[in-house]
N, CA, C and O atoms as a CHARMM CRD file, in Angstrom:
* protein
*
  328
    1    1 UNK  N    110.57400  68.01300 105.43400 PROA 1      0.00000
    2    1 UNK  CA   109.49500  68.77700 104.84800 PROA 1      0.00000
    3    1 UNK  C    108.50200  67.79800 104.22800 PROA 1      0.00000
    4    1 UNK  O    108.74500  66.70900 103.70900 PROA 1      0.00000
    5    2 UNK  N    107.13000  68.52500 104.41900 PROA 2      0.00000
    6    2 UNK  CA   105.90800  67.15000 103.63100 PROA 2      0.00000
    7    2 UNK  C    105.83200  67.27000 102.40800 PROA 2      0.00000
    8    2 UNK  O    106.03300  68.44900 102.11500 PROA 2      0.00000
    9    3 UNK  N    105.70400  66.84700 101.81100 PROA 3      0.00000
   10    3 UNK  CA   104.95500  66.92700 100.43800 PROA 3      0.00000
   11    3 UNK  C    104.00600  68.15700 100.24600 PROA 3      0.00000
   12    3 UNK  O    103.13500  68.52300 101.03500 PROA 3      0.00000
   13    4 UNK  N    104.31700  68.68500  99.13000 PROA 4      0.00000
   14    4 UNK  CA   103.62700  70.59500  99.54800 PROA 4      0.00000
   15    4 UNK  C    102.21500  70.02400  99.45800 PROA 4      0.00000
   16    4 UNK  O    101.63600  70.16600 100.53500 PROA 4      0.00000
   17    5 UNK  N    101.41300  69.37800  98.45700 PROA 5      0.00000
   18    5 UNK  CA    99.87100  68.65500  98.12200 PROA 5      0.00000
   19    5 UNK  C     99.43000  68.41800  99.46200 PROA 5      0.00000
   20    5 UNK  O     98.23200  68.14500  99.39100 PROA 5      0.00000
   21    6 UNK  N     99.93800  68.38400 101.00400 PROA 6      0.00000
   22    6 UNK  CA    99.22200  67.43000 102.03800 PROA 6      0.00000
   23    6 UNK  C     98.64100  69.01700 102.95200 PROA 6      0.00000
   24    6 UNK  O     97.64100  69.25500 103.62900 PROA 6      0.00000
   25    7 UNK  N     99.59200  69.67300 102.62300 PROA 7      0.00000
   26    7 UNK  CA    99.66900  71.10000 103.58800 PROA 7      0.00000
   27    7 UNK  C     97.98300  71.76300 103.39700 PROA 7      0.00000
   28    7 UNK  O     97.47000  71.47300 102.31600 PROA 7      0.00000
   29    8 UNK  N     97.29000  72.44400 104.16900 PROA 8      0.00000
   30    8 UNK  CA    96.20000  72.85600 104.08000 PROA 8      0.00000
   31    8 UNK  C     96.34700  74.21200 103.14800 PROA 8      0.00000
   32    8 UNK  O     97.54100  74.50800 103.18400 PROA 8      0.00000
   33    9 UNK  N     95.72700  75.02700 102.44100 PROA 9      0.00000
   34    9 UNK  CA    94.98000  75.82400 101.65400 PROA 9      0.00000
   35    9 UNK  C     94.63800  76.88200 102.93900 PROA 9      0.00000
   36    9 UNK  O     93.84700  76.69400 103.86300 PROA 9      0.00000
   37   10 UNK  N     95.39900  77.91800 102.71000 PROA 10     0.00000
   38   10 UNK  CA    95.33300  78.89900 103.59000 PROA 10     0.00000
   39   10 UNK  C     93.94600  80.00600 102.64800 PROA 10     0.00000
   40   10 UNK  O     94.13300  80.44300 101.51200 PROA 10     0.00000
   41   11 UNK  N     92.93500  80.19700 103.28500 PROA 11     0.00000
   42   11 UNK  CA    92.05300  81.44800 102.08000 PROA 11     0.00000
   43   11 UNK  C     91.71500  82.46900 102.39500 PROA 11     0.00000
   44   11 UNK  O     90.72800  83.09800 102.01400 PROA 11     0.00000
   45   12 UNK  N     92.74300  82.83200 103.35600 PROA 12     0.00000
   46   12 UNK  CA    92.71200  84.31500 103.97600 PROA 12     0.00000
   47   12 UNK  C     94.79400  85.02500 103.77200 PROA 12     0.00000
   48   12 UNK  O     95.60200  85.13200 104.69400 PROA 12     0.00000
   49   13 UNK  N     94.94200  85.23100 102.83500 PROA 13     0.00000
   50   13 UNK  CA    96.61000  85.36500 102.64700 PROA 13     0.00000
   51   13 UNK  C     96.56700  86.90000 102.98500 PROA 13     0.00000
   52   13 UNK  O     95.71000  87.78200 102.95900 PROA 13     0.00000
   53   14 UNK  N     97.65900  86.81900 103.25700 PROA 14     0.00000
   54   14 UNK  CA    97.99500  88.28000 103.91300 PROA 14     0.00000
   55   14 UNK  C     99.34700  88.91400 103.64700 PROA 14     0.00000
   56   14 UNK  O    100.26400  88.13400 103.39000 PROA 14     0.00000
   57   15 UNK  N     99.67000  90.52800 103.67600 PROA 15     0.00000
   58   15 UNK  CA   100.49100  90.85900 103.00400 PROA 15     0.00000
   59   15 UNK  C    101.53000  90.39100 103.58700 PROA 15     0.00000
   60   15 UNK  O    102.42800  90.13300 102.78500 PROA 15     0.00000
   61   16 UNK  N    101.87300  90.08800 105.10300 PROA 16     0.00000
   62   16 UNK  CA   102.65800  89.77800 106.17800 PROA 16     0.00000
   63   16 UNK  C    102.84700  88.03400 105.41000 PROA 16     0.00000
   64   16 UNK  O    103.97300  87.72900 105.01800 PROA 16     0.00000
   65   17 UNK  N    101.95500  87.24400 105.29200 PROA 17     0.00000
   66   17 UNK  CA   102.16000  86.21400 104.81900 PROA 17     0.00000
   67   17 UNK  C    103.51800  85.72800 104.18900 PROA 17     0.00000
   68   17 UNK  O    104.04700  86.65400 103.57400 PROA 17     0.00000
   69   18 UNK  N    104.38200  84.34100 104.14300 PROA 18     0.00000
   70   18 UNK  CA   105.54400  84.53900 103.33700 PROA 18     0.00000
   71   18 UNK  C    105.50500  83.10900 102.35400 PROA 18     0.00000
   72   18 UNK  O    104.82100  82.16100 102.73900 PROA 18     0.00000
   73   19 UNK  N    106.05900  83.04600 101.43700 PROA 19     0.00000
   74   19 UNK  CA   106.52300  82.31300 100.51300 PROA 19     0.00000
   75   19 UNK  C    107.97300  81.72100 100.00800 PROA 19     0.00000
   76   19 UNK  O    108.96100  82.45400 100.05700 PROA 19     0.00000
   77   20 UNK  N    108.04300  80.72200  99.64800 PROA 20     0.00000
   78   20 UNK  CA   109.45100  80.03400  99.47400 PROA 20     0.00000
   79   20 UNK  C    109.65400  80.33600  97.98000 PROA 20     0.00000
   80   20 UNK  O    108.82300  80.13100  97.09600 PROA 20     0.00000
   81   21 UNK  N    111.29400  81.02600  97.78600 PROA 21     0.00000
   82   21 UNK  CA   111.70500  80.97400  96.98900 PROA 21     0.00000
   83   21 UNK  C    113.09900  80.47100  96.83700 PROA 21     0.00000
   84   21 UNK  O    113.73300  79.73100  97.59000 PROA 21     0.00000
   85   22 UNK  N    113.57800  81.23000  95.29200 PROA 22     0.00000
   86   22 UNK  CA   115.17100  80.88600  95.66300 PROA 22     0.00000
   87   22 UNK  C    115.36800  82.21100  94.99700 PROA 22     0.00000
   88   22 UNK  O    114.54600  82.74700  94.25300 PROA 22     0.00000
   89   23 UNK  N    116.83100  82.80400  95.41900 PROA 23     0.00000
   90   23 UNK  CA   117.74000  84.24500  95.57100 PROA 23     0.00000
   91   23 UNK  C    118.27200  83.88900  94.53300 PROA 23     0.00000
   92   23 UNK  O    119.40100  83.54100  94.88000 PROA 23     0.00000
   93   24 UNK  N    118.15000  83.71600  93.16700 PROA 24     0.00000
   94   24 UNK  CA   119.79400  83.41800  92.20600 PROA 24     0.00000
   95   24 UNK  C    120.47700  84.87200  92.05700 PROA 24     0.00000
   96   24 UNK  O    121.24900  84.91500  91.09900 PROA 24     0.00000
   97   25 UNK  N    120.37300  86.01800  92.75400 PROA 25     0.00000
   98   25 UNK  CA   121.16100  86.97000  92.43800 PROA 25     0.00000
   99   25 UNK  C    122.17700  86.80600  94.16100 PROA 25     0.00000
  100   25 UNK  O    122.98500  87.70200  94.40900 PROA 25     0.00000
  101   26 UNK  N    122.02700  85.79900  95.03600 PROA 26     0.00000
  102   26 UNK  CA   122.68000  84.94000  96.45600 PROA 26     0.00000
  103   26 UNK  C    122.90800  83.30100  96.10400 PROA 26     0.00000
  104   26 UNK  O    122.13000  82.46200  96.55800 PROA 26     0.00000
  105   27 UNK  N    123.67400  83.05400  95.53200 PROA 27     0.00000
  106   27 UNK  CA   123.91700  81.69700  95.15900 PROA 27     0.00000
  107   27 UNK  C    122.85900  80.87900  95.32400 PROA 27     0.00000
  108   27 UNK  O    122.86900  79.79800  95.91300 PROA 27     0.00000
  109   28 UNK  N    121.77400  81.50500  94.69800 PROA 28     0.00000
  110   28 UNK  CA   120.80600  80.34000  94.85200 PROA 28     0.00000
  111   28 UNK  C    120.08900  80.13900  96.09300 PROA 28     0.00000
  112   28 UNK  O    119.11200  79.39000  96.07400 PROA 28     0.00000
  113   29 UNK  N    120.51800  80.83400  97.41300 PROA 29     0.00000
  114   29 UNK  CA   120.16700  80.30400  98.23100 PROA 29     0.00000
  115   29 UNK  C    118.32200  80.44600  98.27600 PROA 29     0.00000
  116   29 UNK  O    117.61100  81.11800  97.52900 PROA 29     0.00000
  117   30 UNK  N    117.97300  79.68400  99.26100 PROA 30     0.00000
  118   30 UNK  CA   116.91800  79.38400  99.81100 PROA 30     0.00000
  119   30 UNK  C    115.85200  80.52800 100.16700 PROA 30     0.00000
  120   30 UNK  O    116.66800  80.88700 101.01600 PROA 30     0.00000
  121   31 UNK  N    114.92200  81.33100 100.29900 PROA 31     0.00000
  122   31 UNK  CA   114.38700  82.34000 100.89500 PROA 31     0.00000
  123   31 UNK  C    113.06000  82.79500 101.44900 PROA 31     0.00000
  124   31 UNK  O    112.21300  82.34600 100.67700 PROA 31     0.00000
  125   32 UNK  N    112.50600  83.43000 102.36100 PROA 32     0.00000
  126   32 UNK  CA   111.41700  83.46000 102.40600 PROA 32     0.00000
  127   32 UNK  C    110.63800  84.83900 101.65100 PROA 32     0.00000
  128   32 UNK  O    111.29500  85.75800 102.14000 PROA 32     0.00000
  129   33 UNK  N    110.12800  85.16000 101.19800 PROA 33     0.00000
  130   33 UNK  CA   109.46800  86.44500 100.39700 PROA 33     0.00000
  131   33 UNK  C    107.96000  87.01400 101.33500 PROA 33     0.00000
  132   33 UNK  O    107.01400  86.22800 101.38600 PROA 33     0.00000
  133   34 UNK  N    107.89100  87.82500 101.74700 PROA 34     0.00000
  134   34 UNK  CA   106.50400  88.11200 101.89200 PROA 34     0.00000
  135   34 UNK  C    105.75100  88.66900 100.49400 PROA 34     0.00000
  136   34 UNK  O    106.09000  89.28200  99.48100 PROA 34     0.00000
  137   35 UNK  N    104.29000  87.97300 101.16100 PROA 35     0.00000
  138   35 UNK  CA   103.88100  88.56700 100.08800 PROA 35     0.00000
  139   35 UNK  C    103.78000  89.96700  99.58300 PROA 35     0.00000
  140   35 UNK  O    104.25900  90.12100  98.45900 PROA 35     0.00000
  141   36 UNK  N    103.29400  90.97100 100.12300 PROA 36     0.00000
  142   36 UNK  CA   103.75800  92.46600 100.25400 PROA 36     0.00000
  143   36 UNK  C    104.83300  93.00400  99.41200 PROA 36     0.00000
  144   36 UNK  O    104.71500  93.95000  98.63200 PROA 36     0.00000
  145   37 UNK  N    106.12700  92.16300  99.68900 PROA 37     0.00000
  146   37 UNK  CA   107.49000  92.22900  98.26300 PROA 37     0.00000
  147   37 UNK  C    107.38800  91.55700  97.54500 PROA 37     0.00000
  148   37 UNK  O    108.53900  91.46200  97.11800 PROA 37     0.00000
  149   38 UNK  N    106.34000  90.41200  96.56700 PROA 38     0.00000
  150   38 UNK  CA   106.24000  90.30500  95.49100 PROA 38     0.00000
  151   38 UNK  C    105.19200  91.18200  94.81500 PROA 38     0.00000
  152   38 UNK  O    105.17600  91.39800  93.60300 PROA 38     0.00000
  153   39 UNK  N    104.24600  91.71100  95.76700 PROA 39     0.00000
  154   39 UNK  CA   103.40600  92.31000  95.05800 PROA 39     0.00000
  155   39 UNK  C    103.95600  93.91000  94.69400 PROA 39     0.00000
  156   39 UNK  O    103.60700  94.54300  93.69800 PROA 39     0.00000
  157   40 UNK  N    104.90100  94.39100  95.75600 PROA 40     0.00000
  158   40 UNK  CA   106.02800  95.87100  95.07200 PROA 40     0.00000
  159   40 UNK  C    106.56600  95.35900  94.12800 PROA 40     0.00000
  160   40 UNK  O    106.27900  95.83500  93.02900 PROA 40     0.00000
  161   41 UNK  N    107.43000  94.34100  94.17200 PROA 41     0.00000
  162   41 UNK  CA   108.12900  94.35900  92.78500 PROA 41     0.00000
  163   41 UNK  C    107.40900  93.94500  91.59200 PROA 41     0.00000
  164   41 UNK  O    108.03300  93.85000  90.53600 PROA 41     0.00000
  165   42 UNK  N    105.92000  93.63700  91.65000 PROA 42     0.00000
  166   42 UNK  CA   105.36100  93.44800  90.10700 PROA 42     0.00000
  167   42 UNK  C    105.26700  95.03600  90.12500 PROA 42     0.00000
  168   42 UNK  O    105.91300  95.55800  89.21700 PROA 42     0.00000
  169   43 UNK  N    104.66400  95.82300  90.88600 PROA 43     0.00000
  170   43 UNK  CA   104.18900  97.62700  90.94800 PROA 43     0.00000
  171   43 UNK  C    105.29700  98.21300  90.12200 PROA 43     0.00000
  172   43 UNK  O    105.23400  98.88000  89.09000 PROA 43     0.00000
  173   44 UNK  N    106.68000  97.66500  91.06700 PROA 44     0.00000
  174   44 UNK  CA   107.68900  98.73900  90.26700 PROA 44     0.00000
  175   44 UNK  C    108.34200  98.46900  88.59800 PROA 44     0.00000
  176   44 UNK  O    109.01500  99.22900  87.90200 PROA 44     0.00000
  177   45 UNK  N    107.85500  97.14100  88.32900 PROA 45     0.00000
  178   45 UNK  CA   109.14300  96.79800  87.09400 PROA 45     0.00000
  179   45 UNK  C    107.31500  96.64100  86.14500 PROA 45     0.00000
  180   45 UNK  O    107.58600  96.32700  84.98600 PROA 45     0.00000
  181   46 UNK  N    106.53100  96.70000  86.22700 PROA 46     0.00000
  182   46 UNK  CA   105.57000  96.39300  85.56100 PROA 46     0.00000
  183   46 UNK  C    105.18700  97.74200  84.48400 PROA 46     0.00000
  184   46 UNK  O    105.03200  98.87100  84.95000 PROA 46     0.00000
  185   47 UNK  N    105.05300  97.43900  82.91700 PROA 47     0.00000
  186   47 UNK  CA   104.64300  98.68100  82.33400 PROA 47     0.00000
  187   47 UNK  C    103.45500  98.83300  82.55900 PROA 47     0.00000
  188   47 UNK  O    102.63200  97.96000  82.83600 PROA 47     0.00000
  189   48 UNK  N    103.22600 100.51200  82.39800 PROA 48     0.00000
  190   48 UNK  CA   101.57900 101.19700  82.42300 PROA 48     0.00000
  191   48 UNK  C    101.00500 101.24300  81.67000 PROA 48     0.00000
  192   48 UNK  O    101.41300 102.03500  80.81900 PROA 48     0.00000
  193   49 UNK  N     99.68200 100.52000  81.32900 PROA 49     0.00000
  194   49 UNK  CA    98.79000 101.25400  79.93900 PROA 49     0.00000
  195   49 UNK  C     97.58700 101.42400  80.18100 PROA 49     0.00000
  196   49 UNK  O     96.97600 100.41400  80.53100 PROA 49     0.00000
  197   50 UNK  N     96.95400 102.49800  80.10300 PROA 50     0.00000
  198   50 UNK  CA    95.87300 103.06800  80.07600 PROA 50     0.00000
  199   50 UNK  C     94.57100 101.79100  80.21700 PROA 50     0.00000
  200   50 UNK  O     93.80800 101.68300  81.17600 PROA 50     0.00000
  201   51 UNK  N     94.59000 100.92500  79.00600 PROA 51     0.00000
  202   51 UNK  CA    93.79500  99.91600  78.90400 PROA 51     0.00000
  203   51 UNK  C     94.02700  98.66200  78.39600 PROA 51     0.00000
  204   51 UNK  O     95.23700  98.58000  78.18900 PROA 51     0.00000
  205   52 UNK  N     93.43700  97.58600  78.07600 PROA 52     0.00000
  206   52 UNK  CA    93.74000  96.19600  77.49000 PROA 52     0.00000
  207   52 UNK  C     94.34100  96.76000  75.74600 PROA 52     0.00000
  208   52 UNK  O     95.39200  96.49400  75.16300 PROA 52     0.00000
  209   53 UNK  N     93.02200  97.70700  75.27300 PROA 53     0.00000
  210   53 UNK  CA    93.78800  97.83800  73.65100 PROA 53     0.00000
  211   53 UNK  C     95.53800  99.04100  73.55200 PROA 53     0.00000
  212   53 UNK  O     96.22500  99.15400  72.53700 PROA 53     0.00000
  213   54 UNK  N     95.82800  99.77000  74.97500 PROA 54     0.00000
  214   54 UNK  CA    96.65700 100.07000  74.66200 PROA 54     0.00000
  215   54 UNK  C     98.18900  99.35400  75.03800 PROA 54     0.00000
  216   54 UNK  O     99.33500  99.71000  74.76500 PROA 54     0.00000
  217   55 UNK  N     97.77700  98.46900  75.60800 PROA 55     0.00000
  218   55 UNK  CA    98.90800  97.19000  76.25100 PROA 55     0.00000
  219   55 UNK  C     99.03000  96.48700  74.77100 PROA 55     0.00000
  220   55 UNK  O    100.11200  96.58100  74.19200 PROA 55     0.00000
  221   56 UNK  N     97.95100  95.78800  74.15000 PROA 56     0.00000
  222   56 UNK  CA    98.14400  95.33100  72.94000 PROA 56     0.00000
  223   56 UNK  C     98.73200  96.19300  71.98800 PROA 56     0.00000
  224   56 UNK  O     99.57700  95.62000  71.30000 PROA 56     0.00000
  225   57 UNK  N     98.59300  97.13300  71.78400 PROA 57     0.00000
  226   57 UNK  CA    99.29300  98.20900  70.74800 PROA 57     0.00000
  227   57 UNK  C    100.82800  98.38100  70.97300 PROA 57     0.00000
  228   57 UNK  O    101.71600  98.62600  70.15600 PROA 57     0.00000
  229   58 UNK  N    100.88200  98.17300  72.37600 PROA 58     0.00000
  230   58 UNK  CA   102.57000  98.51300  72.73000 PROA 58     0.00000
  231   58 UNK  C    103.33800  97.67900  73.11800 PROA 58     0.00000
  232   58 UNK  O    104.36400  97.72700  73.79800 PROA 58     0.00000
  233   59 UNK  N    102.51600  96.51400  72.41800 PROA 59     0.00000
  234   59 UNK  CA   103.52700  95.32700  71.65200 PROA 59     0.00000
  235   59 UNK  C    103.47700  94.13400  73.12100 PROA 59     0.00000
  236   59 UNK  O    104.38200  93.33100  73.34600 PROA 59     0.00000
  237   60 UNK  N    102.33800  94.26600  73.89400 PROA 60     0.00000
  238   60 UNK  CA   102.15600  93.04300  75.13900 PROA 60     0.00000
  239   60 UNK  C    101.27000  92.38000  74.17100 PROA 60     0.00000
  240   60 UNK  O    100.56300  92.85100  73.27900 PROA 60     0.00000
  241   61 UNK  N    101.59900  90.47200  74.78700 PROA 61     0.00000
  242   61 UNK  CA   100.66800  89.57500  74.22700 PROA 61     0.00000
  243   61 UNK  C    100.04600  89.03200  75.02900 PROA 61     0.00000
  244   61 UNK  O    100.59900  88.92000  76.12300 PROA 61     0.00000
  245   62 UNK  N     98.54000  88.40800  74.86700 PROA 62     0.00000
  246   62 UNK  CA    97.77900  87.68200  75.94800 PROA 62     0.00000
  247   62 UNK  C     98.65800  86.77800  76.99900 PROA 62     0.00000
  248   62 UNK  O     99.65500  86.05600  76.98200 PROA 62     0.00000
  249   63 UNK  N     97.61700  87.28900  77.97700 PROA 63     0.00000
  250   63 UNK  CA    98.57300  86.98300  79.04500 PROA 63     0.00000
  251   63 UNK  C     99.52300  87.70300  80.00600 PROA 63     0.00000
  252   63 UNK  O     99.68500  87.52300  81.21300 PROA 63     0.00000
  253   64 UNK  N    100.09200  88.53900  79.19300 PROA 64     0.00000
  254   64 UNK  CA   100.84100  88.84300  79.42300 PROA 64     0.00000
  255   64 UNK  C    100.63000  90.14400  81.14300 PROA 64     0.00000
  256   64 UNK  O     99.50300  90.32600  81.60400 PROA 64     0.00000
  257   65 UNK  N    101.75300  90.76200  81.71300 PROA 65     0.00000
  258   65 UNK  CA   100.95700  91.75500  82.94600 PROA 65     0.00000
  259   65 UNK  C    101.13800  93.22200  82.44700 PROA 65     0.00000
  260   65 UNK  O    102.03100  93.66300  81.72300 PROA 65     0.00000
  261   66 UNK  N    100.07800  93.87400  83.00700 PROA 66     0.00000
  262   66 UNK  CA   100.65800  95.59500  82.55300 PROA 66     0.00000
  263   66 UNK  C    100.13300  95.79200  83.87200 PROA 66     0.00000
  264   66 UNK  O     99.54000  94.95800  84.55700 PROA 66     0.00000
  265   67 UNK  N    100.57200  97.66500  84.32300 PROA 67     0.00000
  266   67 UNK  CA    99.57000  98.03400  85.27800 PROA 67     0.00000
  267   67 UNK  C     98.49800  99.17100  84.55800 PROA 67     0.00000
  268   67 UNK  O     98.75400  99.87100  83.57800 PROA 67     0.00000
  269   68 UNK  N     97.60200  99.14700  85.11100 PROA 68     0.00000
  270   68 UNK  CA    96.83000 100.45400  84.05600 PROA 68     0.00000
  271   68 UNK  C     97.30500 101.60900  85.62100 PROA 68     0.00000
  272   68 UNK  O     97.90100 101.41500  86.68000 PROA 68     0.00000
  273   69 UNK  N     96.54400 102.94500  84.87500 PROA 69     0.00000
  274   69 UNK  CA    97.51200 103.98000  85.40500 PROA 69     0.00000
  275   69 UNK  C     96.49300 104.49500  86.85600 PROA 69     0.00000
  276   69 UNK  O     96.90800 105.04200  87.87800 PROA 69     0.00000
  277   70 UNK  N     95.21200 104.14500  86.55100 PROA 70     0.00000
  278   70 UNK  CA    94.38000 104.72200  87.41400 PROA 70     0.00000
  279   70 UNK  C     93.98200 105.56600  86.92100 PROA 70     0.00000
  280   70 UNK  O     94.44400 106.05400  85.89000 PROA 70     0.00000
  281   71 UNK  N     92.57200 106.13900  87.81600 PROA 71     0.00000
  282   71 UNK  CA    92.07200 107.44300  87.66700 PROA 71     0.00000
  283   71 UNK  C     91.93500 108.90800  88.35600 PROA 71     0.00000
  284   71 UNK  O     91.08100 109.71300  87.98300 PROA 71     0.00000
  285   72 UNK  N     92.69000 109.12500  89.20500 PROA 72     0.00000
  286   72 UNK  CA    92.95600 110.12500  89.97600 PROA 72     0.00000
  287   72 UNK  C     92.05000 109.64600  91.44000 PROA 72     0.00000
  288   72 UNK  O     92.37300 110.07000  92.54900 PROA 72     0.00000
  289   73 UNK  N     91.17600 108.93700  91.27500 PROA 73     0.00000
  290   73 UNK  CA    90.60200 108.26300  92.56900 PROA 73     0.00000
  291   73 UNK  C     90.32400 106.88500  92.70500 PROA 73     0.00000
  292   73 UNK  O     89.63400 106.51800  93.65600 PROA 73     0.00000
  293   74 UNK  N     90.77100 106.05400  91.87300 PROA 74     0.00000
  294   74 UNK  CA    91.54500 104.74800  92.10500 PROA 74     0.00000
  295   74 UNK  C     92.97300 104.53500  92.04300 PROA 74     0.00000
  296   74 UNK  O     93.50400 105.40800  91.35700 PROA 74     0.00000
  297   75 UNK  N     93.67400 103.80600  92.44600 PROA 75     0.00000
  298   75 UNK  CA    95.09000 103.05300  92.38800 PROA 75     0.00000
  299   75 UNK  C     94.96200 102.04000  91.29300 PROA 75     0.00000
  300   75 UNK  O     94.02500 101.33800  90.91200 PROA 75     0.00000
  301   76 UNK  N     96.73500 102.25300  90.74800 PROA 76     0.00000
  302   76 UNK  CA    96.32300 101.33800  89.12700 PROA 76     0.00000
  303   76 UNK  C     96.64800  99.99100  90.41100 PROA 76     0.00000
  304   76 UNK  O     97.13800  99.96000  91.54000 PROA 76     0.00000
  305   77 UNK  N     95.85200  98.66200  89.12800 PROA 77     0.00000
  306   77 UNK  CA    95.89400  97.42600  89.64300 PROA 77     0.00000
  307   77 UNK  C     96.69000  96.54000  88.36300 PROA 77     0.00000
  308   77 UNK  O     96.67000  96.74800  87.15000 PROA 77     0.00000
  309   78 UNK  N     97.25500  95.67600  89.01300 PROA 78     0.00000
  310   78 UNK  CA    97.35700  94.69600  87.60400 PROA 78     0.00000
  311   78 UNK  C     96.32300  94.02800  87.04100 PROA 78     0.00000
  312   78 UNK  O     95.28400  93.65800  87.58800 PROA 78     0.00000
  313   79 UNK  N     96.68100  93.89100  85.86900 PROA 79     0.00000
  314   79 UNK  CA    95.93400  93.14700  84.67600 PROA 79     0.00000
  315   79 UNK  C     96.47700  92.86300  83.88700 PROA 79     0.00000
  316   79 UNK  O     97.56800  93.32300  83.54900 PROA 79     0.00000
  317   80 UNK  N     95.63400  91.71100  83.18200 PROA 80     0.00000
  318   80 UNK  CA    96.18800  90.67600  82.37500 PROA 80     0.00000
  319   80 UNK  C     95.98700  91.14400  81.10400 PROA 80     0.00000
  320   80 UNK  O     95.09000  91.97100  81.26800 PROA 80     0.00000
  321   81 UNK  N     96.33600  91.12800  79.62300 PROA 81     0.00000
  322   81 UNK  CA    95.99600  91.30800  78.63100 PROA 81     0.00000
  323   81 UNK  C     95.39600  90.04400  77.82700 PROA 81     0.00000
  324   81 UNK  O     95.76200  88.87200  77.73600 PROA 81     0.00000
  325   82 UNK  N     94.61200  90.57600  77.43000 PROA 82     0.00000
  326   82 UNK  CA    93.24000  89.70900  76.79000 PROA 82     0.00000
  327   82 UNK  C     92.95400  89.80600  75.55200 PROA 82     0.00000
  328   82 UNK  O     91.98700  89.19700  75.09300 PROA 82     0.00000
């Protein structure tokens, strides 16, 4: 394997796209992730708050991720608290 720094900068990523991790709930082993299943599992384990001041109220600190809930004609997105 090269040195990850030599590899080109992909700027079109895609949900099909995959990523290297490691399994520690599989001895550690080795794995590939698409992106698509990291972006479900922030959706599912991520709390909801309405907005930035109600993420801060319910005890998130900068930085930190929430999802907001949406509006009946958007999909919530993540965000950062600020």
């Amino acid at each position: 394997m090269a040195i990850i720094s030599t590899y080109p900068i992909d700027a079109s990523v895609n949900l099909t796209d995959k990523l290297i991790g490691t399994d520690v709930e599989d001895s550690s082993k080795t794995k590939n992730y698409t992106v698509e299943s990291i972006l479900q599992l922030l959706s599912n384990n991520l709390a909801v708050y309405a907005d930035n001041a109600s993420a801060v109220s319910g005890g998130l600190a900068v930085g930190q991720l929430y999802r907001n809930a949406g509006n009946g004609t958007t999909s919530s997105v993540v965000c950062v608290v600020y």
